[in-house]
Steps between C-alpha positions, in 0.01 A plus 500: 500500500755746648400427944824441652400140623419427117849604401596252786283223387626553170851486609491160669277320221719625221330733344665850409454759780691823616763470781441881555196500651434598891449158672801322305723868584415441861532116500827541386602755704483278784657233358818706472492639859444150624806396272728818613446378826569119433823582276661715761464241758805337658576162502394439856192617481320196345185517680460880369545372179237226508244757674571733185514238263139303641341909415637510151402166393195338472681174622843452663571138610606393765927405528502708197782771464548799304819686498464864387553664275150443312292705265120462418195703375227414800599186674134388531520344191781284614422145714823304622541151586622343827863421540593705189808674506569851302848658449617832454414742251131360392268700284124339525299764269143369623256697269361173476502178754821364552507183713787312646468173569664266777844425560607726194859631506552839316851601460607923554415703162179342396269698362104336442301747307101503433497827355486577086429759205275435221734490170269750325719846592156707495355287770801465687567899482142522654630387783325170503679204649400137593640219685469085510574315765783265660553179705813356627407129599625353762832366563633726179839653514573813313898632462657792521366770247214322396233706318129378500249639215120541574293248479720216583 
């Protein structure tokens, strides 16, 4: 199977698939104009950053903030949680679904990643990647620095 919306499918069921094709390019092409724009946002300008934020995301909750900076592959993948709040410096790499829950406090420098290589060098030289994916439950708190592996 090598259609572009296969490579996708593959992508978000865990399957090995190739970033590089057209549709993912593009899809993450726009996530990274839609982030340029939220990261160079001023601090006044909260309702800018929800508009930009409720595009990206496939869910933004509501009384949830985000403070930029942030960093992600699509933003599609990515479902947030009312009343969540998000410090600085966050690095959501959503090749897979990420989902936020409620009430869940993430401290600046956290860094939640979906996205893996398969151990076999051959395969991963290919180009071939694959990604699992993660939920934050409700209520959880994660501190400063805080790195999350796939599939957790």
């Amino acid at each position: 199977m090598t259609s572009t919306e296969s490579q996708k499918s593959k992508m978000l069921s865990g399957e090995l698939y190739l970033a590089s094709y057209p549709e993912l390019s593009a899809d993450h092409i726009r996530a990274q104009k839609l982030l340029e724009h939220f990261n160079s946002t001023s601090a006044s300008q909260e309702a800018e950053r929800r508009t930009l934020l409720n595009k990206l995301f496939h869910q933004f909750g509501d009384k949830t903030v985000l403070k930029p900076s942030l960093r992600c592959d699509y933003g599609y993948n990515i479902g947030i949680g009312h009343r969540t709040f998000i410090n600085y410096d966050c690095v959501l790499l959503d090749c897979n679904r990420i989902t936020i829950g409620d009430d869940v406090q993430i401290a600046p420098g956290v860094h939640i990643y979906t996205g893996t290589h398969p151990l076999d060098a051959k395969t991963r030289r290919s180009g071939l990647e694959y990604a699992l994916p993660v939920t934050i439950e409700d209520g959880v708190w994660l501190g400063g620095g805080v790195i999350v592996c796939p599939g957790v």
